[in-house]
Phi, psi and omega in degrees: 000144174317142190267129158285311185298013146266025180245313157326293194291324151303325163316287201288346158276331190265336156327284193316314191292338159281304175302325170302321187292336178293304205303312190285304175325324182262016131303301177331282183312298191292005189281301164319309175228166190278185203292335162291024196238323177307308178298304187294310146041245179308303207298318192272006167275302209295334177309323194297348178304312183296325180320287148006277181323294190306305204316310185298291188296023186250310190277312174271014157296308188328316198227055125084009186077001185270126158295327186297332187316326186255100152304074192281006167269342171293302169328301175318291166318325171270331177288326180275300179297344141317283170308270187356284230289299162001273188292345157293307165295339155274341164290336194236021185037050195300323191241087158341133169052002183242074213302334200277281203331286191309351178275338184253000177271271200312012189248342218258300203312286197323297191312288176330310173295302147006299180283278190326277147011284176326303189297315188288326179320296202301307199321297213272121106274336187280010166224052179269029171276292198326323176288324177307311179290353181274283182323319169317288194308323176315299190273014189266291212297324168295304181324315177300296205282161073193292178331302209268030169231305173314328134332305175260348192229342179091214221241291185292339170309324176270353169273326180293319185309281192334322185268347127318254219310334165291282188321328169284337177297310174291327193291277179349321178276327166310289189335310161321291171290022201012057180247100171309325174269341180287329185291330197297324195275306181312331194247023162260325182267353156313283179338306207275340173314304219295272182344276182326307188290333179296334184282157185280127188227026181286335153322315202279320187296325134354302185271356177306121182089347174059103198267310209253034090321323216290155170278001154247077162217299193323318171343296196279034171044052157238140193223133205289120172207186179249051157259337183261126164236172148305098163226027168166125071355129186200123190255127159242202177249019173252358181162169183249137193230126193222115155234153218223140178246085194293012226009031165268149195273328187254025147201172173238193188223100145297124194232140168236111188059027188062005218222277171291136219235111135245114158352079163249143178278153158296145194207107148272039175049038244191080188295336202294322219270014159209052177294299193322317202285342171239069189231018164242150162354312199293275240279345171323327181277356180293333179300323166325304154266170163243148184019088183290114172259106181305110172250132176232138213257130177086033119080233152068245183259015163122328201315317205290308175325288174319327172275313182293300163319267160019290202273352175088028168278156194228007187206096182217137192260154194212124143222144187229147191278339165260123166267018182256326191279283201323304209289325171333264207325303184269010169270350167260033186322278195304357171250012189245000171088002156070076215261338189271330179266029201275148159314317194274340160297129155228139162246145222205098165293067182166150190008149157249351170284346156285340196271319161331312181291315161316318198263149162255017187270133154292145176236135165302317183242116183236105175255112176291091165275135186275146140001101177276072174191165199285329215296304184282053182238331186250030173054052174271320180282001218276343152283031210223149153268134197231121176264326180268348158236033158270194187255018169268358151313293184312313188300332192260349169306330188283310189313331176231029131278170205255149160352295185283000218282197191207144158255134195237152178235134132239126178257158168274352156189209182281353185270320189289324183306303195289354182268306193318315171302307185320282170333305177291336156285336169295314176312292218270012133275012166289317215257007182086012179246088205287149186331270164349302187295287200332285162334350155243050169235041180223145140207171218190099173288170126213185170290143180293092169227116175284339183304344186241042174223051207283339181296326177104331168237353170287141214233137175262119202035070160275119197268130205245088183267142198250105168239161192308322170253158181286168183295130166256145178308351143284312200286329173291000160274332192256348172273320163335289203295349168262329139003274184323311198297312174259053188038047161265189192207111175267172205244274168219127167239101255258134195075359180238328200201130136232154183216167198289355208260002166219079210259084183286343197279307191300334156257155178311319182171187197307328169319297227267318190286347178258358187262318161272015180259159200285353199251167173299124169222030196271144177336108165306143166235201153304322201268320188224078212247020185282055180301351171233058157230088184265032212241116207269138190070192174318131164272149209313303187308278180308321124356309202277309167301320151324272180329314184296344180276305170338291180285338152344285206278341166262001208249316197246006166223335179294321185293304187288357175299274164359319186260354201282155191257212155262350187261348163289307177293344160317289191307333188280304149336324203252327174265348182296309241261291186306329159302309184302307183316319169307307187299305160322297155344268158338249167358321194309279181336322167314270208311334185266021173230346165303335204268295190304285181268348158110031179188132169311318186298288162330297193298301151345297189288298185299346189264323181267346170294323188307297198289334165262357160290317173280351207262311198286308175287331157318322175283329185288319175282354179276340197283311172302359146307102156306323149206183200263138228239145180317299186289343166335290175291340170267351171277334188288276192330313177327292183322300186303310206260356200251318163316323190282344184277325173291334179270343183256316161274305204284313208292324223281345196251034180245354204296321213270350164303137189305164180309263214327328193262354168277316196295311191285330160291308177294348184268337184298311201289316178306297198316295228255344189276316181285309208283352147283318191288337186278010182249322178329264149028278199273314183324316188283321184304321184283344197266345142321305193305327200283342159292332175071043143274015211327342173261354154307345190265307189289330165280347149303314190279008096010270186304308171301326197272339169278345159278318158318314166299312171331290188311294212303318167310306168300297166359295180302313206293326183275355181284303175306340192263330219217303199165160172251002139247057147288319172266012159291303156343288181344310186291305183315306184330299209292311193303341191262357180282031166293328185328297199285342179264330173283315170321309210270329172315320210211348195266000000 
């Protein structure tokens, strides 16, 4: 008989190795295309998974139930050429903008893993609760190492890293298979990954993706020519951070994912030699105050710094949430004038709505600047989470303003401009300030450009100030008249300027301003924080998955669905309901601890290491089930749904609490919620077995893997419509009809 442990051990790397591939593709993606192209993606890779799953159960219908039929040192060798050719075509962007290819590239590696995966089940099945927890752990431990390399080494180190683990992944398979020249061969090309990554390899990471060829740099009428370079790079796991030297001698171009654009300036500590910045938006509301104490949130490349110096602040604190924009900024000292490092500075890496929740300091000025980029013009941003401009955001910012103090927006056009007012209008009827009043705390500027205002409503970087006492009819004279002074255009300014294209006096209230904007501009919350998401119902991207899924499930499982007896369509049932449920979860949690703990990347990491780590010991303990107890999926909902109460009344008053005491709440509430969710799974698996189907196993894992997208969409999709805790229900939901599969299964 076959040594199991290199089947283990192969779990746990090929594991590791999908959950890193995943990951690094929505690194990959959103760099390449914008992030709702990414989403999609992503999505249609994990289908691949499922795909896999059928394909094994077609080749051993075919053959009689024989495992020799499936060659996994042949799979393995097509899954390593797969990656090869993948990640080759994506370092050179063969199809520049053309998102459906890469969607259909991207399927084929997961679908091989898929297969590889299936197979080792039906082989292992009499120990799948131990495979399951081999697989958990695998893609936890790998997730960490792809995290904590991509950080210290950049993007091909960790694709090389990624590319080992297959070539070792074959020697297993060899070892298995006593083929003495494939182990031989696998391990010279370990060797030679390990060797390739020690070299310097920052040219080749620079050129990855080709930048300044991508059709979004273009937006920005910048074209790879030989004036334009590339003069740095640094890929983390929170963005590929790229500046670029456009040859104007007084600034360069900060790209964050190729996509979002910030400014650094020439800055020779000289303010006349950046006189010029106060004739933009930004610096108007600065006129307001004197020497002003400034907080600024985002940064990027210095330009807000740069307004506040202008304005004669002498105290100003900047957090930016990419510490790849910081380290830009100061690898240019001498030409920004090392801006981060000014006496009159503190600077601070990391959320700015936590650091808000946290600091108990007042400010005269709390200044935003929104995504300066086409990416929210093309509904790029429209899956994302923005925490800091919703409106329990706003509220808390007017709490750590100074009497006089004031909150500045500067925005990118009229949609974004118009949710801040809502939202912010929202505030102050939270606070008893009724609509009339509330409107003369705003006022609102933009750039003079008539050529782009052929709509009649379009407004270009419009800056949008909010203060704490309303405008008295001299500062609304005096702003107008400096408005004027420097050729801006005002938008509203409450006792001096209203115009047709934003007639706030004219409306009741938030209704009637979101019924005149052409787009969704209705408040952002905690729950539902999707701020450039302006598109009313489902979104086209999911919209899109949805359909794939569909047809998935009628092209390639409704015919075996047919054949199925009843306790096989129960487990088919049983396994679509854990997937979605799993998934749905997941996706809540991430997103609602990004809010929690302050960083996508934190978050990410820590909510799925908890939950597949508890996930993993739930499978070990699952194994001491003779069966599965009725009431099991409804104590798992109970749980799901008393969490989803807790994250919504209790956690929101925890944001101001230290990391370490936040961290121990979310890891007290995961552990016992993953160590249920971690028994379904192998459980279900061993009770295949126990029909003595064996080809039944790679299509349940099929059938989960085409649910897992399921969830995972809805999830996105009821978070934009409703809320995201609404898709924790989902979740609640999914889990409890398991009730009606298990009666028929175990009872």
């Amino acid at each position: 008989m076959e040594a199991r442990l290199p089947f283990f051990m192969a779990t746990f790397m090929l594991s590791g190795f999908l959950f890193s591939l995943e990951f690094l593709f929505t690194r990959i993606f959103s760099f390449l295309v914008w992030y709702h192209f990414a989403f999609i993606i992503i999505s249609t890779a994990i289908l691949g998974l499922g795909l896999g799953g059928l394909w094994v159960q077609k080749r051993l219908a075919d053959n009689q139930d024989k495992l020799n039929s499936i060659s996994l040192i042949r799979l393995q060798w097509v899954l390593l050429l797969a990656y090869g050719a993948i990640i080759l075509l994506l370092y050179i962007n063969l199809f520049n903008f053309f998102p459906m290819v890469y969607m259909l590239l991207s399927i084929i590696p997961f679908a091989v893993g898929g297969a590889i995966m299936s197979t080792i089940y039906v082989r292992m099945s009499h120990y799948a609760h131990a495979l399951y927890f081999t697989d958990l752990i695998g893609a936890i431990t790998f997730g960490l190492l792809t995290f904590l390399i991509l950080d210290k080494n950049g993007m091909i180190v960790t694709l090389l890293f990624l590319l080992m683990t297959l070539f070792i992944i074959q020697m297993l398979f060899s070892y298995a298979y006593k083929n003495i020249k494939i182990f031989l061969l696998s391990a010279l090309l370990v060797a030679a990954a390990i060797s390739a990554s020690t070299l310097n390899l920052t040219s080749f990471e620079r050129r990855f993706g080709e930048l300044l060829a991508m059709n979004k740099v273009k937006l920005y009428s910048i074209e790879k020519d030989g004036k334009t370079r590339i003069e740095y790079t640094k890929w983390d796991s929170f963005s590929r951070t790229d500046v670029v030297d456009t040859g104007d001698e007084k600034s360069k171009i900060i790209f964050i994912d190729g996509g979002a654009a910030s400014e650094m300036y020439r800055f020779d500590g000289n303010l006349e030699s950046i006189s010029w910045l106060r004739s933009t938006p930004g610096f108007l509301p600065f006129t307001l105050q004197k020497k002003p104490k400034t907080l600024v949130i985002g940064p990027g490349g210095g330009k807000d710094i740069l307004l506040a110096l202008l304005a004669g602040s002498e105290d100003i604190t900047a957090v930016e949430i990419n510490k790849s924009s910081i380290q830009a900024v100061k690898a240019f000292a001498p030409f920004t004038g090392d801006i981060y490092n000014l006496p009159q500075v503190k600077t601070y890496a990391g959320d700015g709505r936590n650091f808000i929740e946290q600091k108990k300091e007042k400010y005269d000025t709390i200044f935003l600047s929104l995504v300066m980029t086409e990416a929210a013009g093309s509904g790029g941003l429209a899956l994302t989470e923005n925490y800091i401009y919703t409106k329990e955001a706003i509220l808390k910012y007017f709490e750590r303003l100074t009497e006089e103090g004031q909150l500045v927006f500067t925005a990118h056009d009229e949609r974004d401009m118009t949710r801040i007012v809502t939202t912010a209008l929202a505030v102050f009827d939270s606070l008893g300030i009724p609509y009339r009043d509330a409107i003369k705390h705003i006022g609102i500027v933009s750039m003079r450009f008539e050529d782009h205002d052929s709509d009649g409503k379009h407004f270009h970087y419009p800056a949008i100030v909010i203060r704490k006492k309303p405008f008295t009819p001299e500062q609304g004279a005096q702003y107008l008249k400096t408005a004027l002074k420097y050729t801006l255009e005002p938008v509203f300014i409450p006792w001096s300027y209203e115009g047709d294209k934003f007639p706030l006096t004219e409306f009741t209230g938030i209704g009637d301003i979101v019924k005149f904007s052409s787009v969704d501009t209705r408040p952002t919350t905690d729950d539902r924080p999707f701020f450039y998401d302006f598109s009313y119902g489902v979104p086209n991207s999911a919209k899109a998955v949805l359909l794939l899924v569909i047809y998935v499930l009628l092209v390639y499982f409704a015919p075996h669905y047919k054949k199925m007896d009843k306790k096989e369509r129960s487990l088919a049932y049983y396994f679509f309901l854990i997937g979605i449920g799993f998934m749905a979860l997941e996706i809540s949690l991430v997103q609602k601890n990004i809010l929690l703990l302050g960083h996508p990347s934190t978050a990410f990491l820590t909510t799925v290491s908890i939950l597949i780590t508890a996930c993993s010991l739930g499978s070990l303990a699952s194994k001491k089930f003779k069966s599965l107890r009725k009431d099991l999926p409804l104590v798992l909902a109970g749980g799901i749904v008393m969490m989803a109460i807790l994250y919504r009344a209790v956690f929101p008053g925890f944001l101001g609490k230290s990391f370490y005491f936040k961290l121990s709440i979310v890891t007290l509430i995961l552990i016992p919620i993953g160590f249920l969710m971690g028994v379904f799974f192998p459980a279900g698996i061993e009770k295949v077995r126990q029909l003595g189907k064996p080809s039944l196993i790679p299509l349940m894992w099929g059938i989960n893997g085409v649910a897992s997208l399921l969830g995972s969409t809805l999830a996105i999709v009821i978070a934009g419509l409703f809320g995201f805790t609404y898709s924790m229900l989902l979740s609640a939901a999914a889990y409890s009809l398991l009730i009606f599969s298990i009666r028929d299964m175990w009872m």
